[in-house]
C-alpha positions in Angstrom: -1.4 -32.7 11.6 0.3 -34.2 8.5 -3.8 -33.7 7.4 -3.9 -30.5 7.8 -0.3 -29.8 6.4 -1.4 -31.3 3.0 -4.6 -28.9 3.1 -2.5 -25.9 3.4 0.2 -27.1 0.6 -3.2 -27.8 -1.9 -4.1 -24.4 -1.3 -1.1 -22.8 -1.9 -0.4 -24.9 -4.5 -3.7 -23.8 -6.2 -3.0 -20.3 -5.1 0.1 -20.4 -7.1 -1.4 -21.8 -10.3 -4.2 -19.2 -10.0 -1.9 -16.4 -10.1 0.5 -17.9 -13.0 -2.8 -18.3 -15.1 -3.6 -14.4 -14.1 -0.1 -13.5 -15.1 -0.3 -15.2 -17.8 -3.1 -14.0 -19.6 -1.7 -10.4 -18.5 1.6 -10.5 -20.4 -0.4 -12.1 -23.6 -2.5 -9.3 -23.6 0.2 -6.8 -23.3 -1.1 -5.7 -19.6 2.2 -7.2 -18.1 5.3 -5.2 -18.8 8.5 -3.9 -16.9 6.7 -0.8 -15.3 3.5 -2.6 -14.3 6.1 -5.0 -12.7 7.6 -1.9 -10.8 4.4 -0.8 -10.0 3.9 -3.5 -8.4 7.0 -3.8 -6.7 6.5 -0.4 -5.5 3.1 -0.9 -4.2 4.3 -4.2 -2.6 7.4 -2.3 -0.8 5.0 0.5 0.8 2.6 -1.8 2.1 5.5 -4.0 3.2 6.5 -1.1 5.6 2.9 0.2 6.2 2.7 -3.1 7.9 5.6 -3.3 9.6 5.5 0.3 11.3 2.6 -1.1 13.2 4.5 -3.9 14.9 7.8 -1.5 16.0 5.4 0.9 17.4 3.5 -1.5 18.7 6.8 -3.2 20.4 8.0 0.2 21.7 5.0 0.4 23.5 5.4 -2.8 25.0 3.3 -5.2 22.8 5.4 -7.9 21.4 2.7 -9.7 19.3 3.9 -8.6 16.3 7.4 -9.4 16.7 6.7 -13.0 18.0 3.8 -13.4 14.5 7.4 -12.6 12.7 5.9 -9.4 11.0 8.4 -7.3 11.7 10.3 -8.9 8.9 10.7 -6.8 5.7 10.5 -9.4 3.6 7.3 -9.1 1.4 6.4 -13.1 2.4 5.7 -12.4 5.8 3.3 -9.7 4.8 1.2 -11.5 1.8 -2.0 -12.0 1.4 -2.5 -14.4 -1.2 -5.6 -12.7 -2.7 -5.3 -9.0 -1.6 -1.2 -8.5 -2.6 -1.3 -10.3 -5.4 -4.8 -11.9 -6.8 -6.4 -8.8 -6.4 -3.6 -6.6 -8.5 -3.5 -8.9 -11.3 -7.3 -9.0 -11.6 -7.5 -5.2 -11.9 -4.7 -5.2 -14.3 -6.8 -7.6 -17.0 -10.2 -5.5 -16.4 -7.8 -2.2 -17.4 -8.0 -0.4 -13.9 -4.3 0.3 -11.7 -3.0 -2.2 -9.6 -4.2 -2.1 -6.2 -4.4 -4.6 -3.1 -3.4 -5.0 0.8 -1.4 -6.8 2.7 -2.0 -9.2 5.6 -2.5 -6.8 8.8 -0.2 -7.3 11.1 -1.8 -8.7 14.9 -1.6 -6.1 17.5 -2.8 -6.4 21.2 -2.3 -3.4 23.5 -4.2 -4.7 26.6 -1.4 -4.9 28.2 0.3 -1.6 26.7 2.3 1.1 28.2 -0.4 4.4 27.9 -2.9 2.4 26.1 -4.8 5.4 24.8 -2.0 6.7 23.4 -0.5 3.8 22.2 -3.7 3.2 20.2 -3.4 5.9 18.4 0.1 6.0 17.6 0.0 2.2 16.3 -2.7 3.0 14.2 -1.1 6.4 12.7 2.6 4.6 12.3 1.4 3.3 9.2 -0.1 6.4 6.5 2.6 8.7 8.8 5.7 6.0 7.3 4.1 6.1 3.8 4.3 10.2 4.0 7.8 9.8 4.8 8.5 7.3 2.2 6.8 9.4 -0.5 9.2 12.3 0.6 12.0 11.0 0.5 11.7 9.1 -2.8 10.5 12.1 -4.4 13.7 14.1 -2.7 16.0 11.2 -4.3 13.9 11.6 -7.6 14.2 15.0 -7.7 18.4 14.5 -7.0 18.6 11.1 -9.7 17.0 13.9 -12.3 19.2 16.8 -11.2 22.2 14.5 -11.5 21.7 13.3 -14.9 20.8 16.7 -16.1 17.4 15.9 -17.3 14.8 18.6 -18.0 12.3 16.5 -16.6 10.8 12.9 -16.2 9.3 12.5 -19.8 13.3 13.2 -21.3 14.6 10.7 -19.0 12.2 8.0 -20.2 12.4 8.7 -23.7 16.1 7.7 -23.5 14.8 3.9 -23.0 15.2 0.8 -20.8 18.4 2.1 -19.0 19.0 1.3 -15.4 19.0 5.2 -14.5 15.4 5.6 -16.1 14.1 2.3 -14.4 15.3 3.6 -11.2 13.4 6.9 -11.8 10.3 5.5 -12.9 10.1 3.2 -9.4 10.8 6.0 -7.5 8.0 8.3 -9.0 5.8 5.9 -8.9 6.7 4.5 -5.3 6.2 8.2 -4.4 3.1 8.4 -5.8 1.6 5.4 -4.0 2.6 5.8 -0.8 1.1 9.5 -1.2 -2.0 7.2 -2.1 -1.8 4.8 1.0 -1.3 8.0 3.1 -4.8 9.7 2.3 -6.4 6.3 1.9 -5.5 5.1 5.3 -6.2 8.8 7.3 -9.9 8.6 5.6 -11.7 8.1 9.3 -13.5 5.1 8.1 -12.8 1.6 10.4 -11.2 -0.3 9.9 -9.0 2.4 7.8 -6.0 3.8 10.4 -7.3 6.8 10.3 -10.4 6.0 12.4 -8.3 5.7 15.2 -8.3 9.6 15.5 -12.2 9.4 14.7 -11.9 6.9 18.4 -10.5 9.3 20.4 -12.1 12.3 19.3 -15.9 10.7 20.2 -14.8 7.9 22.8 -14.8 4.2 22.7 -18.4 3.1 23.2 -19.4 5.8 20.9 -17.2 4.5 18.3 -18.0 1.2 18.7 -21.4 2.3 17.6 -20.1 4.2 14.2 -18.3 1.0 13.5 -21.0 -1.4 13.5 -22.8 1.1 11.6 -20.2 1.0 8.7 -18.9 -2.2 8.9 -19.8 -2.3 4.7 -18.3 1.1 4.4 -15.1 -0.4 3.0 -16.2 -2.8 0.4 -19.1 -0.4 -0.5 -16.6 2.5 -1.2 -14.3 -0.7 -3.4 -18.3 -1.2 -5.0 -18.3 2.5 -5.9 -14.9 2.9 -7.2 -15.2 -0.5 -9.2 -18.6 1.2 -10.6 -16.9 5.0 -11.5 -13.2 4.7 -11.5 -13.4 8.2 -11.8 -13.9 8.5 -7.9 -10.3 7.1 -7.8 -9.2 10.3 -9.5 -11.1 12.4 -7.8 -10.1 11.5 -4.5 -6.5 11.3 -5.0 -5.3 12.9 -7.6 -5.3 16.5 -5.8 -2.7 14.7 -3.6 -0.2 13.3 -6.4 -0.5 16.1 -8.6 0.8 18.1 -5.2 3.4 15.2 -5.0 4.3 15.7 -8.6 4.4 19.6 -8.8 7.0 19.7 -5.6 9.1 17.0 -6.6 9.2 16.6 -10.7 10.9 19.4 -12.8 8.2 20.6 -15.3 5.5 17.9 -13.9 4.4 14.8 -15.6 1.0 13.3 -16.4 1.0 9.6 -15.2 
């Protein structure tokens, strides 16, 4: 036990050092600044919630797996993944592309569930359908912090500088615009993406277990592709944050 308690405290230990190195050499190149940092923070708070939408759904429905794993904590520790939340992000930074990564997913088990089918889906959906709401209503408080403070748009309140209004606007926008990201990302019907739970119940469970084996390398192919032409990225999503953008920021803003 003590063994295999020193193990995990090397490991985290080296974790740690790995991502102060990363950090490191991000701030000395100028990669690392206050609204990377909220990026971050922003990204880390959606998928905080992402995850934890699965467990209360999955509780209501009678699975407690979740709950007794502690993931129904907000707390971003519970939810880390030591190279996919923060490893990852940092390493996109330095090669120049937007900071993007995932958290641990949280352990579900509706065997026993009330309405299994349904609670399948539901489980699965809680996730990109809490993201829609969260990009909704940070872009409806965005669009009330401008209004407020009589700004003509995003691009006059961030001239003004470093002041707490304009940091608060800039986390909201781009919290907005992430969780609009996590939202299409996750409905793509591509296992283990959420959205392939609606792909399950539309063909049935054998046959789906048959598509899934069949794309088990669609995920880090599509990472393989986007790595390749970032312009995919863009293509993809930006229809979806430019919609974002055009309901929510007075006179628009290119990000």
């Amino acid at each position: 036990m003590t063994q295999k308690l020193l193990e995990i405290k090397g490991k985290n230990i080296l974790i740690l050092v790995g991502v102060a190195l990363v950090a490191a050499i991000a701030v000395s190149k100028g990669i690392l600044t206050v609204y990377t940092g909220i990026n971050i923070l922003a990204a880390l708070t959606a998928l905080v919630f992402h995850e934890v939408s699965h467990g209360v759904v999955a509780l209501y429905y009678g699975d407690a797996t979740a709950h007794r794993a502690g993931r129904l904590s907000l707390s971003p520790r519970a939810h880390i993944d030591p190279f996919g939340t923060v490893i990852l992000p940092l390493m996109l930074l330095l090669l120049g592309f937007p900071p993007f990564g995932y958290a641990k997913p949280v352990p579900i088990n509706l065997s026993g569930a009330r309405h299994r089918k349904r609670a399948e889906l539901m489980v699965a959906l809680a996730g990109p359908f809490t993201n829609l709401v969260l990009a909704v209503a940070s872009g409806f408080a965005l669009k009330v912090l401008l209004f407020s403070n009589k700004y003509q748009g995003y691009a006059s309140l961030t001239s003004s500088g470093f002041t707490a209004t304009a940091l608060i606007a800039y986390f909201l926008l781009f919290f907005g615009v992430v969780n609009v990201i996590y939202f299409v990302l996750n409905m793509i019907p591509l296992p283990p993406l959420d959205g392939s739970a609606i792909l399950r119940r539309v063909v049935g469970p054998e046959r789906y277990q048959v598509i899934a084996a069949k794309m088990k390398y669609g995920i880090p192919i599509l990472l393989f592709v986007v790595f390749l032409f970032p312009g995919v990225f863009g293509i993809i999503f930006s229809p979806f944050e430019h919609l974002w953008l055009s309901i929510f920021v007075p006179n628009g803003i290119v990000l």
